[in-house]
KOLTI-952582 format. One record per residue (C-alpha): residue in one letter; x, y, z. Coordinates in Angstrom, 1 decimal, padded with zeros to 4 digits, always signed. Layout:
<nodes>
{node "a",{X,Y,Z}}
...
</nodes>
This chain:
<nodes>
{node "x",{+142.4,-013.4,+109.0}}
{node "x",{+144.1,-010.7,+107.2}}
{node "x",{+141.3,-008.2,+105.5}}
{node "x",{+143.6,-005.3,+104.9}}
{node "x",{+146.3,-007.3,+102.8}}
{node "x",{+146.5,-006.6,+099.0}}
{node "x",{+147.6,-010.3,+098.4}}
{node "x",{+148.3,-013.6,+100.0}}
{node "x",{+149.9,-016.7,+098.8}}
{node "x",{+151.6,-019.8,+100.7}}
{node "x",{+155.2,-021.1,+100.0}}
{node "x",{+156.3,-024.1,+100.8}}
{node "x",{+158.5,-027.3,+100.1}}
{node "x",{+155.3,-028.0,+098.0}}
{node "x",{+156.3,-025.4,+095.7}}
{node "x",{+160.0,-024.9,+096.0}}
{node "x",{+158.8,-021.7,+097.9}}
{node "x",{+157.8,-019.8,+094.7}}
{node "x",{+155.8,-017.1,+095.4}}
{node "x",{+153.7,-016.3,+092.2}}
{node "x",{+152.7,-020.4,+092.5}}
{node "x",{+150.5,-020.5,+094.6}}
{node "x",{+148.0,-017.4,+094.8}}
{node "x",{+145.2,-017.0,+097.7}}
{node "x",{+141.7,-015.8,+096.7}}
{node "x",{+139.8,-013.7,+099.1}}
{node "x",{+136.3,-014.9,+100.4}}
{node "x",{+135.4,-011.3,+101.0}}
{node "x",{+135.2,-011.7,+104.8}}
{node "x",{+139.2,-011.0,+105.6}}
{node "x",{+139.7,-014.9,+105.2}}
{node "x",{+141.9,-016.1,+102.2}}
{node "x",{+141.9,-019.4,+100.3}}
{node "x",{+144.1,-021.7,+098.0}}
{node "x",{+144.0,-025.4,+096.9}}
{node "x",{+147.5,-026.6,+097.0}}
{node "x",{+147.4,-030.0,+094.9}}
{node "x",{+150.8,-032.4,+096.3}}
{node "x",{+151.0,-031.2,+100.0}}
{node "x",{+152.1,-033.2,+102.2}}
{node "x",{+152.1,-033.7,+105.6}}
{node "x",{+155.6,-032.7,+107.4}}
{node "x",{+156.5,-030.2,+104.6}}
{node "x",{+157.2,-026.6,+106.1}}
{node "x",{+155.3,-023.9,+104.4}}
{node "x",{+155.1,-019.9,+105.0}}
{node "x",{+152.2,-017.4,+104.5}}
{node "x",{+153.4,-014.2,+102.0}}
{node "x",{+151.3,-010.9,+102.5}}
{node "x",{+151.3,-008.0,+100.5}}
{node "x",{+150.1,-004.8,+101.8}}
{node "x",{+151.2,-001.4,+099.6}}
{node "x",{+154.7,-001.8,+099.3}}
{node "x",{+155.2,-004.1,+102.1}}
{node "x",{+155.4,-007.8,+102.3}}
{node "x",{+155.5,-010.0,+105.4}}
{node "x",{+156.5,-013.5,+105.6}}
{node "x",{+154.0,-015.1,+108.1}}
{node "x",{+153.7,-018.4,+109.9}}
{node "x",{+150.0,-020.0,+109.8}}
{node "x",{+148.2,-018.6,+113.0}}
{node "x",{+146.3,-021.8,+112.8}}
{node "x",{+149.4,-024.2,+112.2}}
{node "x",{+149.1,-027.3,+114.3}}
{node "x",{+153.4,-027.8,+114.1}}
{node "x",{+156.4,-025.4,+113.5}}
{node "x",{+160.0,-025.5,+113.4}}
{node "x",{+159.9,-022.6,+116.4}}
{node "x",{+158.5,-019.8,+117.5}}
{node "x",{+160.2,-018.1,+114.3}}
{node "x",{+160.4,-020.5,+112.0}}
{node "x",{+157.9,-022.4,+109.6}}
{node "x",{+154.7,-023.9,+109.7}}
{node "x",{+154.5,-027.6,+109.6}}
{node "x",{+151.9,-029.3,+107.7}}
{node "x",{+150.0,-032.1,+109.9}}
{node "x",{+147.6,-034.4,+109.5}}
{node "x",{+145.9,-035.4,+112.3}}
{node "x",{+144.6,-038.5,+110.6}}
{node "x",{+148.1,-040.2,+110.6}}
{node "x",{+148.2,-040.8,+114.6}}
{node "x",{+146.8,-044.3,+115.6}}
{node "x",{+145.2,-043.8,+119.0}}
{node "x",{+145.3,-048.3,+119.6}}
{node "x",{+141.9,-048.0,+121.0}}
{node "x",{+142.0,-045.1,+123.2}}
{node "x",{+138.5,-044.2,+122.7}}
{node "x",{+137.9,-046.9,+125.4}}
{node "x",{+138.8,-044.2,+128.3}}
{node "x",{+136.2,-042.4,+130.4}}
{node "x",{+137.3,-039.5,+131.8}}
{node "x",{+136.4,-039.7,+135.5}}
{node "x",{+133.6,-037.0,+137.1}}
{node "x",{+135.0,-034.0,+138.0}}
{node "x",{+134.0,-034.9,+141.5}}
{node "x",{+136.2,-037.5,+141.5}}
{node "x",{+139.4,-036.2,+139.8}}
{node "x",{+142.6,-036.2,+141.8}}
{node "x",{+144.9,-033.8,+140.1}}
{node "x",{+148.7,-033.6,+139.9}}
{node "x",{+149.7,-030.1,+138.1}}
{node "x",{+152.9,-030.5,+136.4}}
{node "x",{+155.5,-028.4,+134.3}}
{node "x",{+156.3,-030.6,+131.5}}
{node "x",{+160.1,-029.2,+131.3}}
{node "x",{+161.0,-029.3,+134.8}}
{node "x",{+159.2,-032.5,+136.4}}
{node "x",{+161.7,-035.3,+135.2}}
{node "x",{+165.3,-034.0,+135.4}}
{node "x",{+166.9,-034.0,+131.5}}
{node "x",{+170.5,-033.4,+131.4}}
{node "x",{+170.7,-032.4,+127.7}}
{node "x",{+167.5,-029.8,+127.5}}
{node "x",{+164.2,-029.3,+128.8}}
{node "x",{+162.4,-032.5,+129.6}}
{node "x",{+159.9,-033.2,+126.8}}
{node "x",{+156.6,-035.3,+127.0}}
{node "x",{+158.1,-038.6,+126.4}}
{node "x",{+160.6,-038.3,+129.0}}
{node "x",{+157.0,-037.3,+130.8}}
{node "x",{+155.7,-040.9,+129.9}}
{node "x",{+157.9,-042.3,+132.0}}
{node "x",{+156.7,-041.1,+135.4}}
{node "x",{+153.1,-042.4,+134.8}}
{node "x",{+153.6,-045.0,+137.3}}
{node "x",{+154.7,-042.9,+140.3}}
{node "x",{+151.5,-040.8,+139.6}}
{node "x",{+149.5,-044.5,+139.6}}
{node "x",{+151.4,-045.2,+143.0}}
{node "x",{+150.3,-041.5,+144.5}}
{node "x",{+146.2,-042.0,+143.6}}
{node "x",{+146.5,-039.3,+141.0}}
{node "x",{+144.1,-039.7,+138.3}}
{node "x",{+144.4,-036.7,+135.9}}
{node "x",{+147.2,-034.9,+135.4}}
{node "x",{+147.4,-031.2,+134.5}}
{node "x",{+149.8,-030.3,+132.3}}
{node "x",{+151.1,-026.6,+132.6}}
{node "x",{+150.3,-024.7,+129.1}}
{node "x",{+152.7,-026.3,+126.1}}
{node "x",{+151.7,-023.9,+123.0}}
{node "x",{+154.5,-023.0,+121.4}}
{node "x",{+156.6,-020.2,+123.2}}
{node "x",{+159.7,-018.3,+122.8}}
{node "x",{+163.0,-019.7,+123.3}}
{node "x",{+163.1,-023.6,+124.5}}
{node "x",{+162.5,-023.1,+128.8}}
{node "x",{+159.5,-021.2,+129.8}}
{node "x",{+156.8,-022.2,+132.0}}
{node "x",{+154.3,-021.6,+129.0}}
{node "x",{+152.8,-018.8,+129.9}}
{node "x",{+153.6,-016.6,+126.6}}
{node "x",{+152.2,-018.5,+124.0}}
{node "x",{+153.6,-017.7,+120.1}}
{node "x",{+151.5,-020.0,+118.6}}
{node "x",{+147.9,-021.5,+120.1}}
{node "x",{+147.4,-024.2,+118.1}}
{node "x",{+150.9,-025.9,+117.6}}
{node "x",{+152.7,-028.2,+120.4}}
{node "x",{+155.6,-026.6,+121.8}}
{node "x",{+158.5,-028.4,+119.5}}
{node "x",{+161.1,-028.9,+122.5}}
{node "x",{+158.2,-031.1,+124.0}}
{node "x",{+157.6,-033.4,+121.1}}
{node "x",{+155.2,-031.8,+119.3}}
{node "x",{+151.7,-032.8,+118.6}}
{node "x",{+152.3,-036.7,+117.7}}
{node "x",{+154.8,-036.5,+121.4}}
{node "x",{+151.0,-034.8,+123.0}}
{node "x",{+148.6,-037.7,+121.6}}
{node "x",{+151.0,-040.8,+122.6}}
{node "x",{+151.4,-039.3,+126.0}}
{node "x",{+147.7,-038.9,+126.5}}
{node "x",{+147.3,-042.4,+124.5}}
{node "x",{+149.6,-043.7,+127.7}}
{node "x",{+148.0,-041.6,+130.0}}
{node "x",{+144.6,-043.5,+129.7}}
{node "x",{+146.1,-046.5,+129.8}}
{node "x",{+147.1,-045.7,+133.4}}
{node "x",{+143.7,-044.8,+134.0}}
{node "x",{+145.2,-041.0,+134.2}}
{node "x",{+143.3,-038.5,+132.1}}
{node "x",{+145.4,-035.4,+131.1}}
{node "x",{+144.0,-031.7,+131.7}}
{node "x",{+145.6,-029.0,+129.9}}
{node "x",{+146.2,-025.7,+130.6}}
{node "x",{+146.0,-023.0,+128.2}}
{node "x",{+146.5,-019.1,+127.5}}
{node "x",{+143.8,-016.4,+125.9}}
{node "x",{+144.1,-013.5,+127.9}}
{node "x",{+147.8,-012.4,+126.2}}
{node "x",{+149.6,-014.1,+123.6}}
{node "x",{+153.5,-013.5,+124.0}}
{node "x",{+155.2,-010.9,+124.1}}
{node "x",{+157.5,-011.9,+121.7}}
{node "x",{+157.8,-014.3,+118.6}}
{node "x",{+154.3,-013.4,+117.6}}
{node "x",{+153.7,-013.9,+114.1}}
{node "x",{+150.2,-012.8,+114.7}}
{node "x",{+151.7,-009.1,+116.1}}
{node "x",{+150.3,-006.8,+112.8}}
{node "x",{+149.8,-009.6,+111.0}}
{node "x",{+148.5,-008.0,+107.7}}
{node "x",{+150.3,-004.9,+107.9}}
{node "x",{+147.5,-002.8,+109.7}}
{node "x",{+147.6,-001.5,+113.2}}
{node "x",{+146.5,+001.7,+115.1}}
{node "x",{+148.7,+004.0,+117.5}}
{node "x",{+151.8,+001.3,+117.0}}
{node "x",{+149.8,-001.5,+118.5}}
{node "x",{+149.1,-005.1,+117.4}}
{node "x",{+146.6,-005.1,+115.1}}
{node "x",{+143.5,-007.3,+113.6}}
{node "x",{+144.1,-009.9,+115.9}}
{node "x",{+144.7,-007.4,+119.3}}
{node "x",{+143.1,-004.2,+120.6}}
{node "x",{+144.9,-001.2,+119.3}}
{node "x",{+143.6,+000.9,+122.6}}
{node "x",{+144.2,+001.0,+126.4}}
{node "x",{+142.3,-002.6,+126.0}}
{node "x",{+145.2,-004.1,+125.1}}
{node "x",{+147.1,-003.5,+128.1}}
{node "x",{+148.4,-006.8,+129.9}}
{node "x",{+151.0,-007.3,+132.9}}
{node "x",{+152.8,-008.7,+130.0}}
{node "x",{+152.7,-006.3,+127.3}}
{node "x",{+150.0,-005.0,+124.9}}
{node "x",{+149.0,-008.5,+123.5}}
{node "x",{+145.6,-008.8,+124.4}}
{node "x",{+143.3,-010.5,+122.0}}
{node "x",{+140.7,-008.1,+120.1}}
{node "x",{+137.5,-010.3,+121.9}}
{node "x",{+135.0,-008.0,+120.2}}
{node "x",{+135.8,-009.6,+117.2}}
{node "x",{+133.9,-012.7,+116.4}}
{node "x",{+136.8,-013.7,+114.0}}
{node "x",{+139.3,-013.6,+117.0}}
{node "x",{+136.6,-015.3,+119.3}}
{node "x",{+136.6,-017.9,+116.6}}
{node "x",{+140.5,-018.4,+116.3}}
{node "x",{+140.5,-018.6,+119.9}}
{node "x",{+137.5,-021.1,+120.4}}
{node "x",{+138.9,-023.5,+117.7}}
{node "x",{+142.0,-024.0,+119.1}}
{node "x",{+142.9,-027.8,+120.3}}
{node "x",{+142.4,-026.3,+123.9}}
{node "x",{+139.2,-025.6,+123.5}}
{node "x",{+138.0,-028.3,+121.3}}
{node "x",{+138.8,-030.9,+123.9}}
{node "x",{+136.1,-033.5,+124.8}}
{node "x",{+135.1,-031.6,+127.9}}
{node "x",{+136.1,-028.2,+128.8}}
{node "x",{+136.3,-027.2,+132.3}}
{node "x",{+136.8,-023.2,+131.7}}
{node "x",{+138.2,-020.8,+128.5}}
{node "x",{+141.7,-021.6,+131.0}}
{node "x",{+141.6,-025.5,+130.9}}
{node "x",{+140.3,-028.5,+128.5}}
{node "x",{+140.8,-032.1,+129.7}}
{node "x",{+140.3,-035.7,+127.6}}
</nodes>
């Protein structure tokens, strides 16, 4: 969403990161749109706005991968994961759910870095052995800097890189079900960041030094956490939000939590 840029076009390892090659076309509703013939998943691309004399090299707010929380988008397809069957699991009733919340980087001691979802895999079977049957992972959008608890999302729809990334996310919820574990996941709408938000004046318009289309640029966007509350009034930002993996889970238990 970006209605008061002058120009858009994506850049990319698809196009040697030209940016006259690949020109977006409005759709008149502060949405932009471009074919790119020969892209492929895993290549890193970049969004280039123009607004007046200004330019702003932005990563995809709806990229499902990135490099980091500053770097580049990531193509992905989702088609490319083999789930082996995993459509086979049935989420117990929330009556019966026994729940085991968990920090993904802190529950399974790393030496080298934060522990990621694969090092996660590996305590499946103590959570068998305690009765747990769901585990709820604490929120794993991508954040700032590589330790956090997840609370300061950068980037709502990608996996948080140091954990894997979204193919680390399906095979650990693939292995989850096998357990018979189903995997909740915690998420954030009511502040994105502070920092490393690509989305903070994303198209070169803000009011009263604020954030911009996707925020409130009043006293509305006031947080504990800094003035990064989501605009709400606007159905494009209820949109971005609701489409998010979080929220397009099989069941959703609240706009804070989606299980599978």
């Amino acid at each position: 969403m970006a209605p008061n840029a002058d120009a858009v076009s994506v850049v990319g390892d698809f196009n040697g990161w030209d940016d006259q090659a690949h020109p977006m076309e409005p759709e008149g509703n502060g949405n932009w749109y471009v074919e790119v013939p020969g892209a492929e998943h895993g290549q890193e691309y970049k969004l280039l706005l123009t607004n007046g004399e200004h330019t702003f090299f932005r990563i995809d707010p709806r990229a499902y991968a990135v490099t980091n929380s500053v770097g580049n988008g990531i193509l992905y397809d989702h088609g490319r994961f083999d789930w082996e069957g995993d459509e086979q699991f049935e989420t117990p009733g929330q009556h019966e759910l026994v729940l085991y919340e968990t920090h993904i980087g802190s529950f399974v001691d790393a030496a080298d870095g934060p522990a990621d979802l694969h090092d996660l895999t590996g305590k499946l079977d103590y959570l068998v052995g305690l009765g747990v049957n769901a585990i709820e992972l604490m929120p794993l959008m991508e954040f700032a800097g590589d330790y956090s608890w997840g609370y300061n999302p950068a980037h709502i729809f990608a996996v948080e890189h140091t954990y894997g990334g979204p193919d680390a996310l399906k095979a650990f919820v693939r292995e989850a079900h096998r357990h018979g574990i189903a995997v909740v996941v915690d998420v954030v709408y009511n502040h994105f960041g502070p920092s490393d938000l690509s989305l903070w004046q994303f198209d070169g318009w803000s009011e009263d030094g604020k954030g911009g289309i996707y925020f409130y640029n009043d006293w509305r966007s006031e947080t504990p956490w800094g003035d990064t509350r989501p605009d709400y009034g606007r159905q494009e930002v209820r949109d971005f939000i609701l489409d998010t993996p979080g929220c397009g889970c099989a069941n959703t238990t609240s706009t804070a939590s989606g299980w599978t």
